[in-house]
Backbone as CSV, one residue per row, in Angstrom:
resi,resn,N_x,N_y,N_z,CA_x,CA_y,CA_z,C_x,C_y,C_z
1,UNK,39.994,32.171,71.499,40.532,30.825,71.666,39.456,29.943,72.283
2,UNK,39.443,28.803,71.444,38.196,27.949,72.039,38.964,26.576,73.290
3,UNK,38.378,26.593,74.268,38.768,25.365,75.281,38.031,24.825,75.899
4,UNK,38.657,23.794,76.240,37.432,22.095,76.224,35.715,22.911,77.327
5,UNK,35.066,21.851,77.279,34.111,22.038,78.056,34.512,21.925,79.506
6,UNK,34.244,22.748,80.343,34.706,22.372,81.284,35.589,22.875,81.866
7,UNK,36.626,23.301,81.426,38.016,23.913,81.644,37.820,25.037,82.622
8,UNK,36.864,26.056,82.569,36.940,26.858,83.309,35.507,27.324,84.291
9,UNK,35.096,25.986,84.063,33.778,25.686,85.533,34.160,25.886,87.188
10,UNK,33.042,26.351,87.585,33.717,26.768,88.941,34.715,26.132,90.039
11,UNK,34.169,24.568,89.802,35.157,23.771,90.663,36.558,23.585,89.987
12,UNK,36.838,23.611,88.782,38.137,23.131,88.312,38.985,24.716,88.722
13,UNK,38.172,25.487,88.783,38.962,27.191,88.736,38.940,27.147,90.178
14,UNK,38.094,26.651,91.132,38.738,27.006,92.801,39.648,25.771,92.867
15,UNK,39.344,24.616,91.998,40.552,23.586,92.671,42.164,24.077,92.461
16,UNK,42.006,24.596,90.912,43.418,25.182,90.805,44.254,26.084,91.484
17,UNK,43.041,27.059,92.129,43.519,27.943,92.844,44.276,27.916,94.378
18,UNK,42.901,26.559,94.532,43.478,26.057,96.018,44.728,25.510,95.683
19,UNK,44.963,25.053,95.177,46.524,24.174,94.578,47.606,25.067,94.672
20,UNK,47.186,26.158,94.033,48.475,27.223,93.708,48.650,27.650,95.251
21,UNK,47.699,27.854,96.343,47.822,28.611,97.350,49.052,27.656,98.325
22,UNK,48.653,26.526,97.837,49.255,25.206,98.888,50.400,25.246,98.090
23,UNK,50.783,25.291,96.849,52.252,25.373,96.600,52.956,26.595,97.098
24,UNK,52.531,27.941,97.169,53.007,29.121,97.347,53.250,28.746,98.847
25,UNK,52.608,27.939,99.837,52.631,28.104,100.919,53.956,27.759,101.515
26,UNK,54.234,26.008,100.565,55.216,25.410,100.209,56.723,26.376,100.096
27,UNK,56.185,27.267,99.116,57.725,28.244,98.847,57.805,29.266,99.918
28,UNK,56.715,30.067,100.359,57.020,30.493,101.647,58.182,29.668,102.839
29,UNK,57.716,28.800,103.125,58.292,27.711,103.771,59.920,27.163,103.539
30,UNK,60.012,27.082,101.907,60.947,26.888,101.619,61.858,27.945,101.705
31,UNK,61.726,29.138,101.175,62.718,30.595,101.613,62.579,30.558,102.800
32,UNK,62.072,30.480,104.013,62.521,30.576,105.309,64.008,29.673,105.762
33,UNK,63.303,28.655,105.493,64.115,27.210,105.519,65.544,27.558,104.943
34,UNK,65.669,28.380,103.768,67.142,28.216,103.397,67.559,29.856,103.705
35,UNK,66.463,30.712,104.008,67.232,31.933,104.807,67.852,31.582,106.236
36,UNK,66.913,30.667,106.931,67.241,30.287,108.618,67.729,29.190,108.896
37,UNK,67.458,28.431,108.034,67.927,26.967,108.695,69.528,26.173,108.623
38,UNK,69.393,25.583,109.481,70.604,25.335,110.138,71.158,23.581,110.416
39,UNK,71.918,22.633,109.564,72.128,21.443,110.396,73.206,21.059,110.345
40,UNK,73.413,20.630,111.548,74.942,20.534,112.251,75.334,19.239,112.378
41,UNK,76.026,18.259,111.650,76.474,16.691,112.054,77.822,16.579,112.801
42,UNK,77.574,15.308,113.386,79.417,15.295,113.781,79.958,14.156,112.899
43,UNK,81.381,13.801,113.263,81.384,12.898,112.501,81.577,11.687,113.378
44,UNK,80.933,10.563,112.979,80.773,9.193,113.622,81.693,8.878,114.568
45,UNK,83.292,9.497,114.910,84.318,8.971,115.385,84.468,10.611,116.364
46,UNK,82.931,11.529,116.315,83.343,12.719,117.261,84.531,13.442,116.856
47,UNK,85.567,13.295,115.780,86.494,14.172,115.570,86.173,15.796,114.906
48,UNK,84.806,15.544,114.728,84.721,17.041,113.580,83.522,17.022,113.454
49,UNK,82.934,18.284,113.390,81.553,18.772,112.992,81.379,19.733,111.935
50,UNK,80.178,19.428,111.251,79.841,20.656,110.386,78.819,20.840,110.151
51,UNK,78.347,22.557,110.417,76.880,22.950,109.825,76.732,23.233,108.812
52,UNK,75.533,23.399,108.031,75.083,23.334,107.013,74.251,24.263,106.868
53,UNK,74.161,25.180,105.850,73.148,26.447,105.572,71.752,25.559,105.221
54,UNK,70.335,26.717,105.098,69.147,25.687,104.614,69.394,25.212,103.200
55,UNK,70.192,25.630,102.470,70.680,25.138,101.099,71.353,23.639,101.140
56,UNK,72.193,23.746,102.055,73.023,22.136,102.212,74.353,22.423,101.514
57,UNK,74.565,24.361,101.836,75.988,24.883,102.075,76.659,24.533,103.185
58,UNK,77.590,24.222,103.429,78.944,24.065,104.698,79.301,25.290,104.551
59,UNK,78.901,25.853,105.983,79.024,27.286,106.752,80.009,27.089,107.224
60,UNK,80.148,25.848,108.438,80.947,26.069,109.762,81.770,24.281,109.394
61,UNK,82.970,24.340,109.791,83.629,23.240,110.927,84.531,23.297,111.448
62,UNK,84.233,22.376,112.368,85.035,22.404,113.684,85.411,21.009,114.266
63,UNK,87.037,21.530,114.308,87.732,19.867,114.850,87.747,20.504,116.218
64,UNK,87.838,18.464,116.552,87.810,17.997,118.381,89.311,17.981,117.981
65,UNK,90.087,19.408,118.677,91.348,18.862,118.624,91.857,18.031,119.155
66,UNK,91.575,17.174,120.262,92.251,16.124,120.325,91.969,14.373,119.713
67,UNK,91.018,14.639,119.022,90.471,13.232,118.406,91.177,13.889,117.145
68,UNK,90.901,14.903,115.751,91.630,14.453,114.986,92.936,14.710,114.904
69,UNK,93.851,15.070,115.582,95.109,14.868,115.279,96.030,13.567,115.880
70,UNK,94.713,12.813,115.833,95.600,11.067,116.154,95.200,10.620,115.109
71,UNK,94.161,11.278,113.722,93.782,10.232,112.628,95.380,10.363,111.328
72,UNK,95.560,9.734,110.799,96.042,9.263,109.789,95.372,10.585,108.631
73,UNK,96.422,10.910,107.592,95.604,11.603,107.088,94.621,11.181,105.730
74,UNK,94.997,10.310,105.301,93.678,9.832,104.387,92.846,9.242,105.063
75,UNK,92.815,8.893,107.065,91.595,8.486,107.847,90.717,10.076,108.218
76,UNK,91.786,10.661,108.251,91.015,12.328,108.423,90.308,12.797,106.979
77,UNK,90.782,12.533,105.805,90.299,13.084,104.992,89.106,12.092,104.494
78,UNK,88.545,11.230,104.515,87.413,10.188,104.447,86.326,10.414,105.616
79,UNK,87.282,10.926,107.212,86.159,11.083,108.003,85.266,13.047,107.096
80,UNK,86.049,13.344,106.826,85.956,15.068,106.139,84.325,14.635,105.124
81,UNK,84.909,13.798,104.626,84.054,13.454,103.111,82.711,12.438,103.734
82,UNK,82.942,12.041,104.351,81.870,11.049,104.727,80.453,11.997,105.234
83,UNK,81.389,13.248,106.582,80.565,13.643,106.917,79.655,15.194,106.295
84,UNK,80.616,15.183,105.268,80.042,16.467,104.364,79.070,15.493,103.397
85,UNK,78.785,14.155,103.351,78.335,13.935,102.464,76.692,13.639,103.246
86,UNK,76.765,13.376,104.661,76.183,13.233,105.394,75.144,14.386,105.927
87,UNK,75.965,15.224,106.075,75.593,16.878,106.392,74.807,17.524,105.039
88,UNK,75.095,16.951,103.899,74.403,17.788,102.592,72.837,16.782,102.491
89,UNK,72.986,15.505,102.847,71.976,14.559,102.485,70.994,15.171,103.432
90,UNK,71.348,15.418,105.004,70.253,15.659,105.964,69.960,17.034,105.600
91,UNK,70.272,18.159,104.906,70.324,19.270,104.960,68.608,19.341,103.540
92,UNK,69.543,18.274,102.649,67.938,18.040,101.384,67.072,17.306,101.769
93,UNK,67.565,15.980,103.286,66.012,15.521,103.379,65.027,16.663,103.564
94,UNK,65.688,17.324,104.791,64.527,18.658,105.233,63.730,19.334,104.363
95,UNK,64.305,19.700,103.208,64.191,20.348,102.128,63.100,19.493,101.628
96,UNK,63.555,17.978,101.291,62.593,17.527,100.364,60.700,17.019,101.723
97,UNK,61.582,16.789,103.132,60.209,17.016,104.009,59.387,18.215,103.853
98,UNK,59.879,18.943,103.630,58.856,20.303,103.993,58.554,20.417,102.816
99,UNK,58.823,20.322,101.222,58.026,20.847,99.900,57.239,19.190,99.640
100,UNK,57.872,17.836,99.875,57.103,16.930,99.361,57.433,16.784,97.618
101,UNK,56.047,16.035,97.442,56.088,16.329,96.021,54.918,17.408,95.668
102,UNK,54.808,18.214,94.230,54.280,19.211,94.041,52.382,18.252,93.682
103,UNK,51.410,18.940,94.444,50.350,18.240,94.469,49.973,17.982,93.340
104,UNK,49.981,18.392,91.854,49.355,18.496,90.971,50.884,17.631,89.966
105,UNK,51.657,18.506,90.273,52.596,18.242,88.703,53.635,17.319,89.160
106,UNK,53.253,16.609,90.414,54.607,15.322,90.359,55.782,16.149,90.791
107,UNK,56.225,17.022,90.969,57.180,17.950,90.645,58.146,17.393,92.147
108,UNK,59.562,17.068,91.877,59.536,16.371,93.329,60.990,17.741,93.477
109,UNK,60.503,18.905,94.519,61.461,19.790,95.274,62.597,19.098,96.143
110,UNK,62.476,17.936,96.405,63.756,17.635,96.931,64.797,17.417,95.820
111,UNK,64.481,16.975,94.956,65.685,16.399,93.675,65.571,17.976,93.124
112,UNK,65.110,19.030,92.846,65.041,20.060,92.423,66.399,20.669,93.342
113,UNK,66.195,20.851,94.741,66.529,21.469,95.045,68.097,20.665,95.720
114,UNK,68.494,19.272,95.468,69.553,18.874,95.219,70.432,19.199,93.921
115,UNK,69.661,19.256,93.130,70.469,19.127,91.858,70.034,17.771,90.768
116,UNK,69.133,17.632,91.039,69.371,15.800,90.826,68.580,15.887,89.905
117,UNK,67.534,16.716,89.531,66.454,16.742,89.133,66.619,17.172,87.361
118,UNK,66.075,16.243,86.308,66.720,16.449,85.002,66.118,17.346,84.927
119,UNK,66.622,18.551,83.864,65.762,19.780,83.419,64.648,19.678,82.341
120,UNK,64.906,18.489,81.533,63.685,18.577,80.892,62.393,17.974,81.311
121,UNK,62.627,16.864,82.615,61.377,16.175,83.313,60.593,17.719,84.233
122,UNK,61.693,18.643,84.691,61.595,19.561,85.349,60.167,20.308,84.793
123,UNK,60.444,20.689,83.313,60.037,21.376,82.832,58.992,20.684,82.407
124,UNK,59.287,19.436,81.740,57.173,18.919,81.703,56.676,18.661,82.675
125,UNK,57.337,18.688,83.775,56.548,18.517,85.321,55.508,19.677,85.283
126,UNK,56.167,20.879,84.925,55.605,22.350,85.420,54.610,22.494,84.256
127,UNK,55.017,22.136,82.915,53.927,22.474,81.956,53.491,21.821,81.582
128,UNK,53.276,20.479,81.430,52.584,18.980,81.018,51.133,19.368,81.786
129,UNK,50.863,19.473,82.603,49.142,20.035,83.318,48.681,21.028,82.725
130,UNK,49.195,22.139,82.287,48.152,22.929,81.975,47.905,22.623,80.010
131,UNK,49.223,21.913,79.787,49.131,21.830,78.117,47.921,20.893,78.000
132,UNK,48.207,19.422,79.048,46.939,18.520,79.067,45.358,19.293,79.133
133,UNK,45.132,20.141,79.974,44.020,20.654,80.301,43.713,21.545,78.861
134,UNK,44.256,22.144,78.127,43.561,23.037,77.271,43.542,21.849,75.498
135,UNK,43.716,20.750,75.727,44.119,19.438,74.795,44.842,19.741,73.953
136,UNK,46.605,20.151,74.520,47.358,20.060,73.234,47.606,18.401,73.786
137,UNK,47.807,17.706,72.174,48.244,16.334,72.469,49.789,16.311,72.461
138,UNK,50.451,15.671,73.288,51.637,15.127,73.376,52.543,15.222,72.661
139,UNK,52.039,14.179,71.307,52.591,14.333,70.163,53.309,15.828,69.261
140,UNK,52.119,17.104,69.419,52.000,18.277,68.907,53.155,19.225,70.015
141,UNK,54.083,18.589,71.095,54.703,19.495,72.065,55.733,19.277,71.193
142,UNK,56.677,19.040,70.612,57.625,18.943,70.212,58.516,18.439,70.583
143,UNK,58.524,17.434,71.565,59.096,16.227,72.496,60.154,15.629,71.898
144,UNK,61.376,15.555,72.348,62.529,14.884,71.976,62.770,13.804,72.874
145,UNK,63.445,12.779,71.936,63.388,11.422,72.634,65.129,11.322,73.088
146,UNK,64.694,10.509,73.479,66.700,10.656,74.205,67.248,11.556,74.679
């Protein structure tokens, strides 16, 4: 197989490598984070708390029994939702602080690891760099529009 000039000169082969080491370091980081980590909100009115696995699973909650059983119950069930929605957001900032975006491929681990993230941008995130580097053109990937 013939590939461009260049492709596999010493600096482009340690830059890649350094790259891969700093993403791996990244996923190290990230499996800790969702084996150990832990965040706990209350909710704005102190009636209820909940932690959050490093995933931005709801492990734990816990009512202030005496704050919510004076709410109303569609005021209890909005404070419920507000703060699970609250508790999942801080649970992926962390997530998306500690991976960033991926140095090379754009690749953004916080929307990955929300859910948010389309699967096919996903996927030319991860392989659009190395297809560019060996010159398949664009055109020749088999790219669907819409």
């Amino acid at each position: 197989m013939m590939f461009p000039d260049g492709l596999f000169d010493g600096g482009g082969v340690e830059e890649a490598m350094a790259a891969l080491q700093r993403e791996r370091e990244k996923l190290d980081k990230l499996s800790a984070l969702w084996r150990d980590g832990r965040t706990t909100v209350r909710a704005k009115d102190q009636s209820l708390s909940m932690t959050f696995d490093g995933r931005g699973e709801l492990v734990e909650m816990a009512f202030n029994e005496g704050k919510y059983r004076s709410l109303a119950p569609a005021q209890l069930a909005s404070v419920v939702v507000e703060t699970l929605q609250r508790g999942k957001a801080e649970s992926m900032a962390k997530v998306a602080e500690l991976m960033g975006t991926g140095s090379t491929s754009g690749l953004d681990y916080g929307a990955v690891a929300s859910g948010k993230a389309d699967p096919r941008e996903l996927l030319d995130s991860l392989i659009s760099p190395m297809l560019d580097s060996v010159g398949v053109p664009r055109a020749d990937r088999g790219e669907r529009n819409g």
